[in-house]
C-alpha positions in Angstrom: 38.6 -68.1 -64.3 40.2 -65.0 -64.8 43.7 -63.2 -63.3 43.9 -60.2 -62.4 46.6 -59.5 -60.4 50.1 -62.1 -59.5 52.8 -61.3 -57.3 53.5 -58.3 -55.5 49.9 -56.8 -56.9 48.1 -59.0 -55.0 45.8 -58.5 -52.3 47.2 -61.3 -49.9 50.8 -60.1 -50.8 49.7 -56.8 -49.1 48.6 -58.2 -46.4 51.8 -60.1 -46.3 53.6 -56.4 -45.9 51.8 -55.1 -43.4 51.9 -58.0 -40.9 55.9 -58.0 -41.3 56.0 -54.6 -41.2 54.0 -54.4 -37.8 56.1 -57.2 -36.7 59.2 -55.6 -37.3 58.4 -52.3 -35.4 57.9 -52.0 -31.6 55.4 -49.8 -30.4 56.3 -47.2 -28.0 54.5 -48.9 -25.3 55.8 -52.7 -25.7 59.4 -51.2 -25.0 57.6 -49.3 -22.0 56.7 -52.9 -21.0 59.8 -54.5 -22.0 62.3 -51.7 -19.5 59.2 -52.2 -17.0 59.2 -56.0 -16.2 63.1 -55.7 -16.5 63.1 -53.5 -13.6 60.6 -55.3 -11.7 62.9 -59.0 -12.5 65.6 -57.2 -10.6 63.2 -55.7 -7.9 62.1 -59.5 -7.3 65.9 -60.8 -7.4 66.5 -58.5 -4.7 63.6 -59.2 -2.5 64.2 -62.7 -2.9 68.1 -62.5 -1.9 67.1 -60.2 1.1 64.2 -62.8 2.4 67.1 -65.5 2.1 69.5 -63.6 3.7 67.4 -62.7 6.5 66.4 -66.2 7.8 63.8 -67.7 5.4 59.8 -66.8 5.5 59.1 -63.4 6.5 57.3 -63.4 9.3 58.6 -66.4 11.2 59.9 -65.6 14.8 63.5 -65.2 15.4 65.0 -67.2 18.4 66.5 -64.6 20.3 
């Protein structure tokens, strides 16, 4: 068996690298995602607290 490359030089090392280094970065369009669904949690919270508020299920008659 021969060596040919240790350490840093090898071929799994690089691949080491790059799948830190793509986990490390964010792309443009996870943070998209990320400022989306927090927008749409608050949306819900909302909803939900005006459904509550209002008298339970939507659509269930009101005794007048």
């Amino acid at each position: 068996m021969r060596v040919t490359a240790v350490g840093e030089g090898t071929a799994l090392s690089g691949i080491m690298r790059l799948v830190a280094a793509a986990q490390a970065s964010a792309s443009r369009a996870q943070a998209l995602a990320d400022r989306a669904a927090a927008v749409l949690f608050y949306v819900a919270l909302a909803a939900g607290a005006i459904t509550l508020a209002s008298g339970g299920r939507p659509g269930t008659p009101r005794a007048p």
